[in-house]
PASEBA-1860 file (N, C-alpha, C; in nm, 3 decimals):
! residues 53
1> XXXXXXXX> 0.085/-0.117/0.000/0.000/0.000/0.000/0.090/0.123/0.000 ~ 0.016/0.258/-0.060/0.152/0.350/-0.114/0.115/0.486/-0.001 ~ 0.156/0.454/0.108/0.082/0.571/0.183/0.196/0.669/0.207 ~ 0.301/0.734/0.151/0.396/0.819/0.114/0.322/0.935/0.076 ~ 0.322/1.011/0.194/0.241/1.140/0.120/0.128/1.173/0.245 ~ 0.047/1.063/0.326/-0.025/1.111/0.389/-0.035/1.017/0.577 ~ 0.068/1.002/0.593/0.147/0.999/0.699/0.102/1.116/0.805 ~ 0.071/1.254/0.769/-0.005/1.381/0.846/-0.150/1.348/0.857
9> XXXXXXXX> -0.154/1.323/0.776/-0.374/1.333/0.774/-0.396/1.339/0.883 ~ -0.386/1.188/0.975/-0.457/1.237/1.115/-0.438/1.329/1.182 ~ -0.288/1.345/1.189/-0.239/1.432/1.307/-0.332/1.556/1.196 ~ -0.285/1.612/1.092/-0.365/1.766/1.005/-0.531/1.771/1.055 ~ -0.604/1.658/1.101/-0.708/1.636/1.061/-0.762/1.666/1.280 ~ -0.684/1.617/1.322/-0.715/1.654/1.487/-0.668/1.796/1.494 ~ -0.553/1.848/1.434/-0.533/2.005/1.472/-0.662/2.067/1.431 ~ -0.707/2.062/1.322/-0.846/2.104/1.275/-0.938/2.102/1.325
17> XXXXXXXX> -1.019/1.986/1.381/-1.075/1.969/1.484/-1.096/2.032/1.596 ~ -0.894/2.044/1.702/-0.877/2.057/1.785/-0.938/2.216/1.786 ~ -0.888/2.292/1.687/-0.900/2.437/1.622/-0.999/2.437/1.683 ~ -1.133/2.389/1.589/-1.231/2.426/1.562/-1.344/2.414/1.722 ~ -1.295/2.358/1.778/-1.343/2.295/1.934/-1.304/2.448/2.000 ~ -1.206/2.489/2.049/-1.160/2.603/2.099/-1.222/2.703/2.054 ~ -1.320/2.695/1.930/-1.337/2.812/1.875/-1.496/2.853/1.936 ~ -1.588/2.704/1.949/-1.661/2.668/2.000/-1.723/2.726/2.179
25> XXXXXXXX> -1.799/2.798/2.201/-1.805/2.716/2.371/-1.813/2.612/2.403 ~ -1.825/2.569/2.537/-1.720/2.453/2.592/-1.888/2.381/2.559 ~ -1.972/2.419/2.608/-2.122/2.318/2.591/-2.146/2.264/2.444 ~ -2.101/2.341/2.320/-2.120/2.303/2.236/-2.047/2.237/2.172 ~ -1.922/2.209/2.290/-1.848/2.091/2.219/-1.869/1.964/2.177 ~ -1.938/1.926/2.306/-2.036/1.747/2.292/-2.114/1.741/2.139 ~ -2.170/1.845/2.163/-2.262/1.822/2.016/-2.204/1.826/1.882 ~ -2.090/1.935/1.869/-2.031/1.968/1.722/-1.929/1.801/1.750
33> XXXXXXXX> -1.917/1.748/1.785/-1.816/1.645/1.794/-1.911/1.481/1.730 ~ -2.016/1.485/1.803/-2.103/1.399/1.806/-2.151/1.419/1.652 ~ -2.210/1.529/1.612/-2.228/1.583/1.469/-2.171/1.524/1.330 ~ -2.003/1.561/1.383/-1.884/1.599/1.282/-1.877/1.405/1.297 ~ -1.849/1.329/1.397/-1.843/1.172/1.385/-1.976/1.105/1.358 ~ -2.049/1.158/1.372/-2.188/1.081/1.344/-2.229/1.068/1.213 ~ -2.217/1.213/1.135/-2.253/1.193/0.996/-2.068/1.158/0.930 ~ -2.009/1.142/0.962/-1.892/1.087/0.910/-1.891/0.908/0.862
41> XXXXXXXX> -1.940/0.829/1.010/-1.983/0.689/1.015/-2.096/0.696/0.923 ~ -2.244/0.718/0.960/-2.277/0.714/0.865/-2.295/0.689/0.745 ~ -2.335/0.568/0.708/-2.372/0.566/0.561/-2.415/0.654/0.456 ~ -2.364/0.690/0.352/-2.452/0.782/0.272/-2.392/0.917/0.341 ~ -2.314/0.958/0.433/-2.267/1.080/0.493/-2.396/1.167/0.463 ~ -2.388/1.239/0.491/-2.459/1.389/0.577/-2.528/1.455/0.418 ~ -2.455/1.392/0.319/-2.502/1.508/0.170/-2.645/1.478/0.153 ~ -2.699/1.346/0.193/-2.821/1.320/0.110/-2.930/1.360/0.204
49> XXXXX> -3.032/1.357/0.128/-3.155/1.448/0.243/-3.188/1.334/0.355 ~ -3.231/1.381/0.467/-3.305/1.271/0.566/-3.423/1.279/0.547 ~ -3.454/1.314/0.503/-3.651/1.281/0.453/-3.673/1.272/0.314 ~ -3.743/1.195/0.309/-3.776/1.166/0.129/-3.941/1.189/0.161 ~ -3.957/1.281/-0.003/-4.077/1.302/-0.022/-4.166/1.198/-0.040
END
């Protein structure tokens, strides 16, 4: 497997995160976290509508 090149991701990908948490109040951390991993797992991610006509 050729993973030369993205060896950072995680660590790039928690500073971002970490960022974005701090930027946050502290109450709305639980939720933007829960959010950002929930529609990540997710099947079908977060793009498609949750209600169908």
């Amino acid at each position: 497997m050729d993973i030369k090149g993205y060896r950072y991701v995680p660590r790039s990908l928690f500073e971002a995160i970490t960022f974005l948490c701090q930027a946050l109040p502290k109450r709305a951390v639980p939720t933007f976290l829960e959010l950002l991993f929930g529609s990540s797992v997710r099947l079908g991610s977060c793009r498609q509508p949750m209600f169908k006509k």
